[in-house]
C-alpha atoms as one frame of an Amber mdcrd trajectory, in Angstrom:
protein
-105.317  66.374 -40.625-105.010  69.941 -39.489-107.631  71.815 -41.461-107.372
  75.326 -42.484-108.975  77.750 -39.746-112.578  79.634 -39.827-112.321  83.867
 -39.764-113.717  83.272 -37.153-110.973  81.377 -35.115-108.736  83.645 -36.811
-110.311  86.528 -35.012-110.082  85.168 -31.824-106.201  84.329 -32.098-105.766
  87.742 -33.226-107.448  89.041 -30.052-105.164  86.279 -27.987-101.704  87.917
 -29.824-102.890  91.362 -29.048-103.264  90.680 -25.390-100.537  88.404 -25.288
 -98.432  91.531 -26.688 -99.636  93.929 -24.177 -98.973  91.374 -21.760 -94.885
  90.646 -22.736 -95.028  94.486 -23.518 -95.243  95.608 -19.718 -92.965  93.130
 -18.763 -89.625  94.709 -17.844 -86.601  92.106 -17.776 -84.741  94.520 -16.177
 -80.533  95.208 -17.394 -79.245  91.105 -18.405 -76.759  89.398 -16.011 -73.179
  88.961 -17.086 -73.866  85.579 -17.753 -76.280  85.917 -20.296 -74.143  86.824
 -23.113 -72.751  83.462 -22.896 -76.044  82.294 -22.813 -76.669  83.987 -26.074
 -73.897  82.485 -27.712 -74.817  79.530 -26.516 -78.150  79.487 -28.110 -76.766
  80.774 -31.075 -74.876  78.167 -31.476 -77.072  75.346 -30.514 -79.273  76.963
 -33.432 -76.743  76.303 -35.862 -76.315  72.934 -35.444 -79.308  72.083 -35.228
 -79.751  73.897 -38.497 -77.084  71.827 -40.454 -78.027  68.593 -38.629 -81.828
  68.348 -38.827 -81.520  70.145 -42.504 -78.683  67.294 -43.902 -81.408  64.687
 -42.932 -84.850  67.137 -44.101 -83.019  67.557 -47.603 -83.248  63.883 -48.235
 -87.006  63.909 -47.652 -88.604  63.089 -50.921 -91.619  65.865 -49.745 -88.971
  68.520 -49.606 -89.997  71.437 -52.176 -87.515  70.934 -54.926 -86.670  74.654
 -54.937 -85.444  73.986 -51.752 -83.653  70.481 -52.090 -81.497  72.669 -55.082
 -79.986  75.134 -52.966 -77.830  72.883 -50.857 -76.958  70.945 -54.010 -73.242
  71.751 -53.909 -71.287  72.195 -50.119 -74.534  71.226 -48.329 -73.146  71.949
 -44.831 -71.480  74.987 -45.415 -74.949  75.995 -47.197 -77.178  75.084 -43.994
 -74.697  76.684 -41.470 -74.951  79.338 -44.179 -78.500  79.721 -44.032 -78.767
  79.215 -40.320 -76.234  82.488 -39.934 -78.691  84.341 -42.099 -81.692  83.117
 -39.883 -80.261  85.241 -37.048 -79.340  87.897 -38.700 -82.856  88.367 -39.904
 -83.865  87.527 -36.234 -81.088  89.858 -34.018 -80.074  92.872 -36.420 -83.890
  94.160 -37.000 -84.142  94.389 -33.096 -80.817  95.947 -33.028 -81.196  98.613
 -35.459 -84.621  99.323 -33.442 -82.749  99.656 -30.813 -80.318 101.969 -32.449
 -83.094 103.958 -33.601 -84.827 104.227 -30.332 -81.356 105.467 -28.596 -80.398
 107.836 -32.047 -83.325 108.593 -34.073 -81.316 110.845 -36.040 -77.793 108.905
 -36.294 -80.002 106.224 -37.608 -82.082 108.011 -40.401 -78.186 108.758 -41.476
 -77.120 105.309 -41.341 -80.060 102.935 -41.431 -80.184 102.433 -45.327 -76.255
 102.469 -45.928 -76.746  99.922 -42.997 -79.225  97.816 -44.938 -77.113  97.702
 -47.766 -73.729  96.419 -46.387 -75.805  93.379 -45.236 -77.402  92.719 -48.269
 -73.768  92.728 -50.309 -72.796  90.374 -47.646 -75.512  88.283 -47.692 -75.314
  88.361 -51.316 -72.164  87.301 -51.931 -72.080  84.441 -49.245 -74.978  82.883
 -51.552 -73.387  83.266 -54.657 -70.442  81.073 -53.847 -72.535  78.294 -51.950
 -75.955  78.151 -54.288 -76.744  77.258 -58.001 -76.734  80.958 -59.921 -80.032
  79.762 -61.258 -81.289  79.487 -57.509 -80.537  83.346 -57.395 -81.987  83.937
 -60.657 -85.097  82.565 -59.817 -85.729  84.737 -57.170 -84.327  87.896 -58.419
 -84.736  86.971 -62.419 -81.945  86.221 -65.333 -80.351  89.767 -65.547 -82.139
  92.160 -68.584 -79.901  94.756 -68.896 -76.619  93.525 -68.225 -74.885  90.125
 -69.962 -75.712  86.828 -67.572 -72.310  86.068 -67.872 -70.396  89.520 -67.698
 -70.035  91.662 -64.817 -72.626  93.913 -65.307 -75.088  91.059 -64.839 -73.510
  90.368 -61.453 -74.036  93.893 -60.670 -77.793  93.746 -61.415 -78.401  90.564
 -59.410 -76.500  92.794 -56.608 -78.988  95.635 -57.157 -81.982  93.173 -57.044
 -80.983  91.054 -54.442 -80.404  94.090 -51.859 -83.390  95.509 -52.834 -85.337
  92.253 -51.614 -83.320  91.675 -49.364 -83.514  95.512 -47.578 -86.696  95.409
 -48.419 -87.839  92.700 -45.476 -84.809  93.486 -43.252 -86.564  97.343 -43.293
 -89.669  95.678 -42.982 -89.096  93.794 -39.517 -87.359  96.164 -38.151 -90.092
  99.209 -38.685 -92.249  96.096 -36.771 -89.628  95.539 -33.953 -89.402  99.844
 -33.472 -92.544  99.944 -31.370 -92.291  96.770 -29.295 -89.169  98.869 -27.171
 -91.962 101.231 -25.468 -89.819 104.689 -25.999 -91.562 107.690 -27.760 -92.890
 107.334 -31.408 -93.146 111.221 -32.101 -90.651 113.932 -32.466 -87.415 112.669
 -33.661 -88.410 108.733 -34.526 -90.029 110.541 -37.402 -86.946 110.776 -39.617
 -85.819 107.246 -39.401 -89.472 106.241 -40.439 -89.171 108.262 -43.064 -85.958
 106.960 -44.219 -87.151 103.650 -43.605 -90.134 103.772 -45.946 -88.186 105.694
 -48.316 -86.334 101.995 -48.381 -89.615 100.040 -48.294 -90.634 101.806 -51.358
 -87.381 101.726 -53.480 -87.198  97.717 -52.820 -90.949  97.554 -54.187 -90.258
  99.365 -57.357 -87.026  97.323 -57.751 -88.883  93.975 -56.666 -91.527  94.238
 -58.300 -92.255  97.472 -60.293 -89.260  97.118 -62.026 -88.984  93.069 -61.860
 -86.831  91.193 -64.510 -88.978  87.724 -63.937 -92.633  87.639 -62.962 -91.249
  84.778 -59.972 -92.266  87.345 -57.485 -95.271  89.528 -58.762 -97.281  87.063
 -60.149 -97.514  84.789 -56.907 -99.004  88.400 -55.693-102.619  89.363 -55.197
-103.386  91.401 -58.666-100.063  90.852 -59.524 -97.954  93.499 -57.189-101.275
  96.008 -56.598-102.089  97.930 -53.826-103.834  95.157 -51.737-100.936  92.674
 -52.243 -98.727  95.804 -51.295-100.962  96.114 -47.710-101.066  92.398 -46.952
 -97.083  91.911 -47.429 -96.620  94.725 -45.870 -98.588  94.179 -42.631 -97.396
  90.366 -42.496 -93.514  91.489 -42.083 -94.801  94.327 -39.981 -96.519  91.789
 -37.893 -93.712  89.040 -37.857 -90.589  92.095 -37.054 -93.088  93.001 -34.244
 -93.500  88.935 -32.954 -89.998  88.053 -33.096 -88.860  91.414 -31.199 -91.495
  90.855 -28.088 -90.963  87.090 -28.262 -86.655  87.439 -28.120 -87.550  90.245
 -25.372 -89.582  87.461 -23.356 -87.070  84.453 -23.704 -84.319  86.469 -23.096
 -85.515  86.859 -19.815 -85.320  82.329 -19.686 -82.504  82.935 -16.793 -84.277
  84.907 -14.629 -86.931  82.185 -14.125 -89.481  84.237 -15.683 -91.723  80.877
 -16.837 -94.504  82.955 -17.589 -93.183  85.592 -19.873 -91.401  82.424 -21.638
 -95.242  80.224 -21.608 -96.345  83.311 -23.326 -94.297  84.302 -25.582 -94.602
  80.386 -27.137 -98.311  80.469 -27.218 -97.850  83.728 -29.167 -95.749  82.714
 -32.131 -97.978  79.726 -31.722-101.119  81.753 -31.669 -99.758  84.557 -34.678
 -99.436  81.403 -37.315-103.518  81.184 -38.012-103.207  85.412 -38.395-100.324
  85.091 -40.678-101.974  82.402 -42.731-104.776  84.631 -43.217-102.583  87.565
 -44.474-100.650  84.762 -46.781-104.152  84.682 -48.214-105.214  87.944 -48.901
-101.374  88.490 -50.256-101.209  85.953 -52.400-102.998  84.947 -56.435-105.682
  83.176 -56.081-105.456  81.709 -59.248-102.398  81.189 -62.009-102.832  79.506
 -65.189 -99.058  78.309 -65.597 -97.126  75.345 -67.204-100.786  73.634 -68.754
-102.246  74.321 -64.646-104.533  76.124 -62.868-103.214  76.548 -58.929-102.687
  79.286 -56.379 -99.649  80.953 -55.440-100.010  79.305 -52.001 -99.739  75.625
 -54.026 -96.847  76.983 -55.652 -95.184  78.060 -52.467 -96.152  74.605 -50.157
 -96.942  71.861 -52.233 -93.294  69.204 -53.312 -93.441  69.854 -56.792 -95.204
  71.024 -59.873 -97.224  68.056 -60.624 -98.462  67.371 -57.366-100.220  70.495
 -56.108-102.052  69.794 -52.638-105.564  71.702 -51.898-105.495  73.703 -48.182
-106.187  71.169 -45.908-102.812  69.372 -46.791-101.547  72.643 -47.304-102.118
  74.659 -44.278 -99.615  72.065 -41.534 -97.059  72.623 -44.200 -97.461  76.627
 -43.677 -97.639  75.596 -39.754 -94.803  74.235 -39.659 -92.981  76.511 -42.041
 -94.178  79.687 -40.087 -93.194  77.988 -36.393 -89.851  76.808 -37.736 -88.907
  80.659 -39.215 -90.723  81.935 -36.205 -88.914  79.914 -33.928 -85.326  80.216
 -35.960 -85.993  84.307 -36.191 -86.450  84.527 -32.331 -83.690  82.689 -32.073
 -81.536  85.582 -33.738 -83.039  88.028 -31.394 -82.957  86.454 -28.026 -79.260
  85.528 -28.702 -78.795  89.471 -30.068 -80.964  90.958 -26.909 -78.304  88.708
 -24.251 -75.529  89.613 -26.280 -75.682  93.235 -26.893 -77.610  93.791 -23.787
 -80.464  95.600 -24.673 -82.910  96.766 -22.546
């Protein structure tokens, strides 16, 4: 069994991802071939069947959170490939707005919100025709000011969906900004600006301003300022893996095996680091439907009356983090071939 790790060996990996970063950082892959685009589609396709195949046969897992089994309850397929399309999209447009901010700092603290928000409609509205309403409303909470059933409830879902949704799409890509080695003074400050302007409207609409306590009370203090730090710094962290990572295995043509061997044993290496960040994000303790259990048990274990302690828990967070690390990357070394960014 794959015990939870010391501070200690969480130190050390934290050390390892730092110098693995500087590492992949003063690699330069140099402008892609004209063959890698097609290479990018490629793996962006390979991605998404593998997406809908190995997720038809996960679902039927009985160990499968049930949170999880319910969203591809109706069109499971189109759900998967659905969700797979979103897994690059979180992967390839944070390191393309970076990029667009690095090239136009001030184009992009125009644009960058306005941006955020087309996705999030988009995104929105793909889920609402493929998963359960409840599925949304468990994540975003039963509309309070407008009727469930009316359009004004639809428009609140809308409000709180793109503000969770913005809110981690702003958060990776602030992460992915630094990782493309151009200046961070004079006119990156605007689009910071706007970009935390973002970060703290989604928090007041998240959380602040919730309409279910789904989200804020599987939060350290229930949404305070520590909770606000850790979540923070773990999509910081993760936007700022996934760019240098895509960077590295975009270079998988060249023959660069090194850059590749490293950027692996860095997502690999960034899961004990993010597992202590889950912790010092996350409630300790929740007295809920006749229980006592963490927000991590909540999150990991297959149902409510079978809640695991951490050293069943913490290879179900491995292999959660590797798979979204892995699926994430995937979005931005397919948008780094195809866009060709430098």
């Amino acid at each position: 069994m794959l015990a939870p790790p010391s501070i200690a060996f969480v130190l050390i990996c934290a050390c390892l991802v730092a110098g693995l970063v500087a590492y992949l950082f003063s690699r330069d892959s140099g402008a892609p071939l004209a063959s890698e685009r097609l290479y990018g589609g490629a793996v962006a396709t390979v991605f998404l069947m593998a997406i809908v195949i190995g997720g038809h046969v996960a679902l039927k897992r009985p160990d499968v959170p049930y949170n999880i089994r319910e969203l591809a309850e109706r069109y499971a397929f189109v759900a998967l490939f659905a969700l797979g399309l979103i897994l690059l999209v979180a992967g390839g447009l944070p390191v393309l707005l970076a990029s667009f901010w690095a090239r136009k700092p001030r184009v992009f603290a125009v644009w960058f919100l306005p941006l955020v928000v087309i996705v999030g409609t988009t995104v929105f509205f793909v889920l609402w025709y493929i998963v359960p309403l409840d599925s949304i409303d468990d994540i975003v909470g039963s509309p309070v000011i407008g009727n469930r059933a009316q359009i004004s409830g639809t428009l609140e879902r809308w409000v709180r969906f793109v503000a969770l949704f913005g809110g981690v799409l702003t958060a990776l890509t602030i992460g992915a900004r630094p990782t493309l080695g151009r200046s961070l003074s004079g006119p990156f400050l605007p689009g910071l600006a706007t970009a935390v302007f973002g970060l703290v409207g989604s928090w007041m609409v998240v959380i602040r301003f919730a309409a279910t306590d789904n989200i804020f009370e599987l939060l350290h203090g229930m949404g305070d300022v520590t909770s606000a730090v850790g979540l923070g710094t773990y999509l910081l962290l993760f936007g700022m893996l996934v760019a240098v990572a895509g960077r590295a295995l975009s270079g998988l043509m060249r023959g660069r095996a090194m850059a590749t061997l490293a950027a692996l044993l860095l997502l690999a290496l960034a899961v004990p680091v993010l597992w202590q960040l889950m912790l010092f994000t996350t409630n300790p303790r929740l007295d809920k439907y006749g229980k006592v259990f963490s927000a991590r048990q909540f999150l990991f274990s297959p149902g409510r009356d079978n809640y695991l302690p951490d050293r069943q828990l913490y290879p179900r967070f491995v292999l959660l983090q590797l798979g979204l690390l892995v699926a994430v990357t995937t979005g931005a070394t397919a948008t780094t071939q195809i866009a060709r960014l430098k």
